[in-house]
C-alpha positions as a Markdown table, in Angstrom:
| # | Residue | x | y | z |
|---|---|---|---|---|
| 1 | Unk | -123.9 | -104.0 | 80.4 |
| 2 | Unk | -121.6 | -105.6 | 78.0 |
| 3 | Unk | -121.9 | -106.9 | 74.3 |
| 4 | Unk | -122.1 | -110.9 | 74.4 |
| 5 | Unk | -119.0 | -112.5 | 72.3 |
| 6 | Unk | -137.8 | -97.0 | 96.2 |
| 7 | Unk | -140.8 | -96.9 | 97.9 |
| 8 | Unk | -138.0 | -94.9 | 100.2 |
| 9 | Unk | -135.2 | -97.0 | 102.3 |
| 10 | Unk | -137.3 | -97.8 | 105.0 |
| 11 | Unk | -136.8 | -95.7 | 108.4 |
| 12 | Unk | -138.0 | -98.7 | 110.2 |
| 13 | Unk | -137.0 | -102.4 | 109.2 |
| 14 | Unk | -139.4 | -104.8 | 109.4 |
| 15 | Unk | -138.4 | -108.8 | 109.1 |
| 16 | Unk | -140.5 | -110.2 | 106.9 |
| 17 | Unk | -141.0 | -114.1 | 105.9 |
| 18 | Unk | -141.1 | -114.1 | 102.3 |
| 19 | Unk | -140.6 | -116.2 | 99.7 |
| 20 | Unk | -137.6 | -115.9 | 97.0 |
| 21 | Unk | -139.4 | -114.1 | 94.1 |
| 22 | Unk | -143.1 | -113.1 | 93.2 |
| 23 | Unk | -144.6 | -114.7 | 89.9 |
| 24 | Unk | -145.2 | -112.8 | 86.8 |
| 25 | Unk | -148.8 | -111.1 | 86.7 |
| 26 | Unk | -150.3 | -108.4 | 85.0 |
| 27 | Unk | -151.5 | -106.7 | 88.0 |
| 28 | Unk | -149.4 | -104.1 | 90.1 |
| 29 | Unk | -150.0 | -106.5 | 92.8 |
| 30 | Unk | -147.9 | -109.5 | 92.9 |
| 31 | Unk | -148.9 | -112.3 | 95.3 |
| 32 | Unk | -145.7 | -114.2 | 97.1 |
| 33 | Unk | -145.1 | -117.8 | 96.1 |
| 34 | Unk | -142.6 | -120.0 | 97.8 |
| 35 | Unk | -139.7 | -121.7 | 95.5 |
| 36 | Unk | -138.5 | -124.3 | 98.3 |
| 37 | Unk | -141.5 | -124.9 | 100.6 |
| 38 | Unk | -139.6 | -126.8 | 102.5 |
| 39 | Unk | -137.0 | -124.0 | 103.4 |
| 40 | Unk | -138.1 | -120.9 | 104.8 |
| 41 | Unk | -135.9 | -118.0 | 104.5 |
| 42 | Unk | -136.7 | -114.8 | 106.5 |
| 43 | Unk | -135.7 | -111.6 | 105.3 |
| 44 | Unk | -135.6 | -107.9 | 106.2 |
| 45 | Unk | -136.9 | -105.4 | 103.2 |
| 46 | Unk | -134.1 | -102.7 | 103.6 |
| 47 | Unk | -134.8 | -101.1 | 99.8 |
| 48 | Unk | -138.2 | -100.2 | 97.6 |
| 49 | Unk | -138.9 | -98.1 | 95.3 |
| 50 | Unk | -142.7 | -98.9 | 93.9 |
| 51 | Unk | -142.1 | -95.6 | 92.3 |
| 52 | Unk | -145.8 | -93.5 | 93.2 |
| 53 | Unk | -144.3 | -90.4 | 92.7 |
| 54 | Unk | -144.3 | -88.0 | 89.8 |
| 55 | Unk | -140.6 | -88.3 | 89.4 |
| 56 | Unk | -137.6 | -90.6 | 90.6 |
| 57 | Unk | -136.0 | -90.1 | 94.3 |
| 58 | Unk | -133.2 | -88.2 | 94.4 |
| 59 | Unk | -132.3 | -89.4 | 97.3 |
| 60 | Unk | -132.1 | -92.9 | 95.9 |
| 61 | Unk | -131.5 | -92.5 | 92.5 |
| 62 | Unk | -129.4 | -90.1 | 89.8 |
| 63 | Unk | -129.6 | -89.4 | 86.0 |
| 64 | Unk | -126.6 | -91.9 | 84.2 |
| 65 | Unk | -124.2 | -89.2 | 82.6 |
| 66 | Unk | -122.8 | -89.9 | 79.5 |
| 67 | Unk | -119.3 | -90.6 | 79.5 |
| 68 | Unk | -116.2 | -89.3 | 77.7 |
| 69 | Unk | -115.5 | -92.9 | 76.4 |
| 70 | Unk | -118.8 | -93.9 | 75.8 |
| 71 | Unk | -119.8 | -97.6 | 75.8 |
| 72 | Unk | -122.3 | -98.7 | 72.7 |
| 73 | Unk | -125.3 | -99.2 | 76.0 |
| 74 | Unk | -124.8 | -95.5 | 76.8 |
| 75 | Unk | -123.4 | -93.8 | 73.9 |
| 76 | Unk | -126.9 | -91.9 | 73.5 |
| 77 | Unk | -127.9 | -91.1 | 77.2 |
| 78 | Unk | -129.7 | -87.8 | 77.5 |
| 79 | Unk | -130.5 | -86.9 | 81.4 |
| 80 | Unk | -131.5 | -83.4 | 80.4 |
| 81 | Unk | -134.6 | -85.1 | 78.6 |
| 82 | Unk | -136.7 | -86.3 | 82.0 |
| 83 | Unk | -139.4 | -87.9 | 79.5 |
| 84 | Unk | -137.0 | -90.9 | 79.1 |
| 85 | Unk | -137.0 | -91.4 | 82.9 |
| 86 | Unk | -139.8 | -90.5 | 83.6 |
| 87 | Unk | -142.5 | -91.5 | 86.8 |
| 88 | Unk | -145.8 | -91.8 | 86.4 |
| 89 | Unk | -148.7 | -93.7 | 86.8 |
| 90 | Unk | -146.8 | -96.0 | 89.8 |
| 91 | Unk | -144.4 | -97.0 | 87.2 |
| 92 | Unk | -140.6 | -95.8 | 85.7 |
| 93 | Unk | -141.0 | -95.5 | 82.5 |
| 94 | Unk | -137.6 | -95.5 | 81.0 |
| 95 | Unk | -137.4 | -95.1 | 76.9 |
| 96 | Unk | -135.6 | -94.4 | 73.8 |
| 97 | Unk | -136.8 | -91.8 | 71.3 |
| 98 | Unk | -135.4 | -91.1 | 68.2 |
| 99 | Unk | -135.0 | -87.5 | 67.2 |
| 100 | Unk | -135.4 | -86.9 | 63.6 |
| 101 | Unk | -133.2 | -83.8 | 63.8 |
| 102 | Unk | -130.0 | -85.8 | 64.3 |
| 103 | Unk | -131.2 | -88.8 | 62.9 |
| 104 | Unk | -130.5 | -90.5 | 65.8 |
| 105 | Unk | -131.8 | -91.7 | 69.4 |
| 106 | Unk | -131.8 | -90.6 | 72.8 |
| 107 | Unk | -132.2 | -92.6 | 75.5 |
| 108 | Unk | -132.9 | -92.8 | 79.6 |
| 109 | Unk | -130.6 | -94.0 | 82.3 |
| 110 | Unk | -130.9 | -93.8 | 86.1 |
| 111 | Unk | -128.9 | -95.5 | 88.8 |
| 112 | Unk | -128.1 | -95.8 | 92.6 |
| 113 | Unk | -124.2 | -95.0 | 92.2 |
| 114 | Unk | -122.7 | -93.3 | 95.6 |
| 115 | Unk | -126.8 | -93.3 | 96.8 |
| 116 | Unk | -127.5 | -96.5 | 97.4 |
| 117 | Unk | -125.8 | -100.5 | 97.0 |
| 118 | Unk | -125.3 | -103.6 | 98.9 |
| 119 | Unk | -123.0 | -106.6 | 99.2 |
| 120 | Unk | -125.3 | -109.5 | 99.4 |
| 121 | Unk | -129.2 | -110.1 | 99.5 |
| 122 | Unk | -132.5 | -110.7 | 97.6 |
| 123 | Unk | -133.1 | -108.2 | 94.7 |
| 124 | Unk | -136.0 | -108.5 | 92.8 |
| 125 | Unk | -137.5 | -106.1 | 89.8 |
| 126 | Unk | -140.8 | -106.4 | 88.0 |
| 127 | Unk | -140.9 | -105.2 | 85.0 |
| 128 | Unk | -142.5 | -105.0 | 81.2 |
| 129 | Unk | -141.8 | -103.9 | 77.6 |
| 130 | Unk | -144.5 | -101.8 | 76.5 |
| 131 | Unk | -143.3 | -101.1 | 73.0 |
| 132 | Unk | -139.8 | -102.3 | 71.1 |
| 133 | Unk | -138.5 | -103.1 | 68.1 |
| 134 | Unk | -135.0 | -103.3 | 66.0 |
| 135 | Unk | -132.5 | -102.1 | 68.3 |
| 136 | Unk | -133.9 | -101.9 | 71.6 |
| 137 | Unk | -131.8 | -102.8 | 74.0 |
| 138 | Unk | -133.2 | -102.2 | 78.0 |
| 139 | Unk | -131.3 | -103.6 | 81.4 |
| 140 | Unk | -131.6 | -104.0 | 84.6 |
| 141 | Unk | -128.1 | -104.3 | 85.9 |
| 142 | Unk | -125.6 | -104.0 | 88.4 |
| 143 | Unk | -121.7 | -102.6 | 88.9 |
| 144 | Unk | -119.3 | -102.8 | 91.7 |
| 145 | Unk | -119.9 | -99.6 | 94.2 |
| 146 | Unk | -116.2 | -100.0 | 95.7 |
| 147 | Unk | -114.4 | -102.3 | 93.6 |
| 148 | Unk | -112.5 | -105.0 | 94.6 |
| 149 | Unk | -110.2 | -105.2 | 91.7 |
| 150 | Unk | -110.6 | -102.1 | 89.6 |
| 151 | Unk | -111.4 | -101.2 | 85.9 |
| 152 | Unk | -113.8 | -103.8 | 83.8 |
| 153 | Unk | -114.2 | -106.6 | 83.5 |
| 154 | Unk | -111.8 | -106.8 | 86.8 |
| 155 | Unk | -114.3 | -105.4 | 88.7 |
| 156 | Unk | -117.5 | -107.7 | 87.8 |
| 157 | Unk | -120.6 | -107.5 | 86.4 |
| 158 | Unk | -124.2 | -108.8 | 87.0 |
| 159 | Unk | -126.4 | -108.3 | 84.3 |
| 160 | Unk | -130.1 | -109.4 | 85.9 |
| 161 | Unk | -131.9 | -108.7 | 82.4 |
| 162 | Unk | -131.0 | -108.1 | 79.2 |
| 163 | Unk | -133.5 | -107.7 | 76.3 |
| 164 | Unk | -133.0 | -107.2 | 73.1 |
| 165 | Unk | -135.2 | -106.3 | 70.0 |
| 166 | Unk | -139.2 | -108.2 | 70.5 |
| 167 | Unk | -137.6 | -111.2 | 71.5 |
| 168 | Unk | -139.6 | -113.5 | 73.4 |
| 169 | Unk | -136.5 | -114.2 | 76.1 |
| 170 | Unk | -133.9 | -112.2 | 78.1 |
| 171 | Unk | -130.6 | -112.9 | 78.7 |
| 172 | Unk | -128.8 | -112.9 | 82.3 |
| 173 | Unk | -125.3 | -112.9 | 82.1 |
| 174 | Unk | -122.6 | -112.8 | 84.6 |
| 175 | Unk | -119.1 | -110.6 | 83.7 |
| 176 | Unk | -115.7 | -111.2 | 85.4 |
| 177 | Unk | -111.7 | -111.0 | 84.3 |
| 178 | Unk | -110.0 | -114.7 | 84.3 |
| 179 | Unk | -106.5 | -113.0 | 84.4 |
| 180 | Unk | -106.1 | -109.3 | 84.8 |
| 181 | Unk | -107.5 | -107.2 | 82.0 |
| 182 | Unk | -109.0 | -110.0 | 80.5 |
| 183 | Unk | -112.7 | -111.2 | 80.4 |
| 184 | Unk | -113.9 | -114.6 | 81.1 |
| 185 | Unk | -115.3 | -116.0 | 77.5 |
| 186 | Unk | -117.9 | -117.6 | 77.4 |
| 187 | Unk | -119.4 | -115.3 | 79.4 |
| 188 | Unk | -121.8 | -117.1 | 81.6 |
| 189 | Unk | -125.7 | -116.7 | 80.6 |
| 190 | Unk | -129.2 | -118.0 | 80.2 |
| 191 | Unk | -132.1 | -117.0 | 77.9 |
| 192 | Unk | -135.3 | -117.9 | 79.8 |
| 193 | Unk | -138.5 | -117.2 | 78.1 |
| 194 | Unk | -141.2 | -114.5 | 79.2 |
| 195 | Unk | -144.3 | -113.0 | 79.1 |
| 196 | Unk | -143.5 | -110.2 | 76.5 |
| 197 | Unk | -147.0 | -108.6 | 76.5 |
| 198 | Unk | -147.1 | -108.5 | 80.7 |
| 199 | Unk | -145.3 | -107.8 | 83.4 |
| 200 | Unk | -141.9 | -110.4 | 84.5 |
| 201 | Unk | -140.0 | -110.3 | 87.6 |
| 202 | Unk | -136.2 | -110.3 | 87.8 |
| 203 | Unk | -133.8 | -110.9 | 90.4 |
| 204 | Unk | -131.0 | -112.6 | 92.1 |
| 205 | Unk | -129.6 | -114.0 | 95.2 |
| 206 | Unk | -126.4 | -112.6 | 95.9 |
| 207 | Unk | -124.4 | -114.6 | 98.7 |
| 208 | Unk | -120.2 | -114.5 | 99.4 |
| 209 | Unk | -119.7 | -117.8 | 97.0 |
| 210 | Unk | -122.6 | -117.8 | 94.6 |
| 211 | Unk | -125.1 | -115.8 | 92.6 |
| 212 | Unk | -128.5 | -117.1 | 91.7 |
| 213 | Unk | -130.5 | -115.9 | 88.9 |
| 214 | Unk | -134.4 | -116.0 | 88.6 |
| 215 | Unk | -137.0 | -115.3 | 86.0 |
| 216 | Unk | -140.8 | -115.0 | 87.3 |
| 217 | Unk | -140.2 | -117.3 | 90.2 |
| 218 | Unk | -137.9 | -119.7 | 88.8 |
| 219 | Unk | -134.4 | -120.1 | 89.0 |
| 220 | Unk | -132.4 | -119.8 | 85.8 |
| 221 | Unk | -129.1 | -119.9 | 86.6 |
| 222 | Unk | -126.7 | -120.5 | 89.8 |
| 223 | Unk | -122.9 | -118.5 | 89.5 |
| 224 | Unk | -120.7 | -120.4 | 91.9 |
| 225 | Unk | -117.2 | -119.5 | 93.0 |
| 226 | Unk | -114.7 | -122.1 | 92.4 |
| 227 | Unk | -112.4 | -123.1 | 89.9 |
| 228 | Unk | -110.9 | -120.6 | 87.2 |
| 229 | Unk | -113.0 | -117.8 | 88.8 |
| 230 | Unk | -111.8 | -118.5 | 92.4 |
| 231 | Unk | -108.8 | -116.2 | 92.3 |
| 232 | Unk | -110.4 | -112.8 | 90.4 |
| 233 | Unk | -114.3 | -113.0 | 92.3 |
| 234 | Unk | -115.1 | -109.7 | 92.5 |
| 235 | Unk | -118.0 | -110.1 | 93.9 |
| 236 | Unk | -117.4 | -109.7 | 97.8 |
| 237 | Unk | -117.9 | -106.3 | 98.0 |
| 238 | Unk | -121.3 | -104.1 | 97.4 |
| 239 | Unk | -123.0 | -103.2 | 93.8 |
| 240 | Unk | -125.3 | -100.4 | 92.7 |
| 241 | Unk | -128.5 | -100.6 | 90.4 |
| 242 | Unk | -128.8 | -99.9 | 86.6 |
| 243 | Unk | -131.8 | -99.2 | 84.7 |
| 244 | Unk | -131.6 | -98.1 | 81.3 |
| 245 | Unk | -133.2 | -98.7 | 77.9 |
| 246 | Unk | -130.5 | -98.5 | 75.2 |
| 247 | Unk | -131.0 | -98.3 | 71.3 |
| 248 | Unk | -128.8 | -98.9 | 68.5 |
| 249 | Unk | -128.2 | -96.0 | 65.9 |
| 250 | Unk | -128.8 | -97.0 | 62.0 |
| 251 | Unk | -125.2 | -97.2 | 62.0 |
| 252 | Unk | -123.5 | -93.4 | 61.9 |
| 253 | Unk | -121.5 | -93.9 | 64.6 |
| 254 | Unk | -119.7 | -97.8 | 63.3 |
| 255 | Unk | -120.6 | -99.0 | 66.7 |
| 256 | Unk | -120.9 | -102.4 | 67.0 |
| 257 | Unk | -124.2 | -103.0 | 68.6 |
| 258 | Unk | -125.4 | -106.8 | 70.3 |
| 259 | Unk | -129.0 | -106.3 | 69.3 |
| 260 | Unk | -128.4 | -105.4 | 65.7 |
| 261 | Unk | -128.7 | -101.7 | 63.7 |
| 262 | Unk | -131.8 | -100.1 | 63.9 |
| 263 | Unk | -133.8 | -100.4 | 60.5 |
| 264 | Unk | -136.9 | -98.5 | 60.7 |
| 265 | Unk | -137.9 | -96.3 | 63.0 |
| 266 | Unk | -141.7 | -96.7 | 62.9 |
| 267 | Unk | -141.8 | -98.4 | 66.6 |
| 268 | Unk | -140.4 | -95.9 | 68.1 |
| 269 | Unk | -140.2 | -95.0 | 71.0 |
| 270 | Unk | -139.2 | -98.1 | 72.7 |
| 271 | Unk | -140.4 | -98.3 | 76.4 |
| 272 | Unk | -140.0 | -100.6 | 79.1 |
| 273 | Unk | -142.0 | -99.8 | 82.2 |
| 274 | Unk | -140.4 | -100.5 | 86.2 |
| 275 | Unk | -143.1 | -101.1 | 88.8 |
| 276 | Unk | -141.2 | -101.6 | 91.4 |
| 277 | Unk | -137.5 | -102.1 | 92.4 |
| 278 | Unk | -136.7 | -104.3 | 96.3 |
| 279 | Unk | -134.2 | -105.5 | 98.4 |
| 280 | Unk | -133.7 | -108.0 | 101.0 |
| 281 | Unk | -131.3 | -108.8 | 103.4 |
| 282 | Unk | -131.3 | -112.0 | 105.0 |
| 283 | Unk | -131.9 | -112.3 | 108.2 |
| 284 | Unk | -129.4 | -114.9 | 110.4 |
């Protein structure tokens, strides 16, 4: 996740007919809706996590450790606090405090590095923002497993949602290196409106010479190989899941941070709530 300038893997695999992406809806349950009516896609449900538990998977998911270089998104991971990832109610509920000790926040990461990824297919997550504010910054988001070129941005990128502070849109942005070392700029993105106050559905569509993007059953954006991309698509080989809710600090640390410093810290904590995480694989 980079600045801008399961229910369980199912034991048995059942093909389903689906459409591409549920609709937003306030409701845990999501009816299916169809995108191209005219095009029927079947697919076989190979991941979900609708997260019934009282605490994540370990068999499908891992607590995000900070890192000795730490990137502004992760700079203030805590995994030893299981509040900020925490399951309950049939939801993740991943957050960012601030601790008045330090002066500073803490905030939860999870992911399904080395437990789970794939190379293509249908991933969708539903998913709301129950509280946020000045510096918020939650993701759902994806990096390459086994790299086909190594180090970022060589390695690629997919960044399903972005949010930042109470805006009233994500972003989805797509990361990859034009020569080595060096990032493709513009990076391409989209902002499509949501629901803030209710539940939205993100996901792509992850094939061996595109990636489409989708908000609430609606495509946003289509990511096609060809052209000054062609010769560094990292892409071909299988990603793992991010979820995380970042914050900003008030600006201790001189970190540059894409959703601004953090001015007051009356909203906190920030909040954004997963019901449930799937993935399809298309079936030939």
């Amino acid at each position: 996740m980079r600045q801008l300038s399961i229910q369980k893997i199912l034991p048995i695999l059942s093909i389903l007919a689906i459409p591409l992406f549920a609709a937003d809806c306030d409701k845990k349950e999501s009816a299916p809706s169809t995108i191209n009516k005219d095009q029927e896609i079947k697919w076989k449900l190979v991941f979900e996590d609708e997260f019934e538990g009282t605490e994540t998977d370990p068999q499908l998911w891992a607590s995000y450790q900070p890192q000795t270089h730490s990137s502004a998104w992760n700079k203030y991971v805590n995994p030893a606090d299981k509040s900020l990832a925490e399951v309950k109610d049939g939801n993740l509920y991943l957050r960012a405090k601030w601790n008045t000790a330090t002066d500073l926040p803490e905030t939860g990461a999870i992911q399904t590095k080395d437990k789970f990824s794939f190379t293509y297919g249908k991933l969708e997550v539903k998913a709301k923002f129950n509280r946020t504010g000045q510096g918020a910054w939650p993701a759902i988001w994806l990096m390459p497993q086994t790299p086909v070129f190594q180090n970022w941005p060589d390695g690629g990128e997919i960044d399903v949602m972005e949010h930042l502070n109470k805006d009233n849109f994500v972003y989805q942005v797509m990361h990859q290196s034009k020569t080595e070392g060096v990032e493709m700029k513009p990076a391409p993105f989209v902002t499509p409106d949501i629901n803030q106050d209710k539940y939205n559905t993100y996901g792509i569509i992850k094939t061996a010479n595109k990636i489409e993007f989708y908000v609430n059953d609606k495509k946003t954006m289509t990511y096609t190989k060809g052209g000054e991309n062609a010769d560094r698509w990292p892409f071909e080989t299988d990603f793992y899941l991010i979820l995380n809710h970042a914050s900003a600090d008030k600006g201790q640390s001189g970190t540059y941070y894409w959703s601004g410093l953090v001015v007051s810290t009356d909203d906190f904590p920030y909040e954004m709530a997963i019901d449930y995480v799937k993935l399809w694989e298309e079936v030939e």
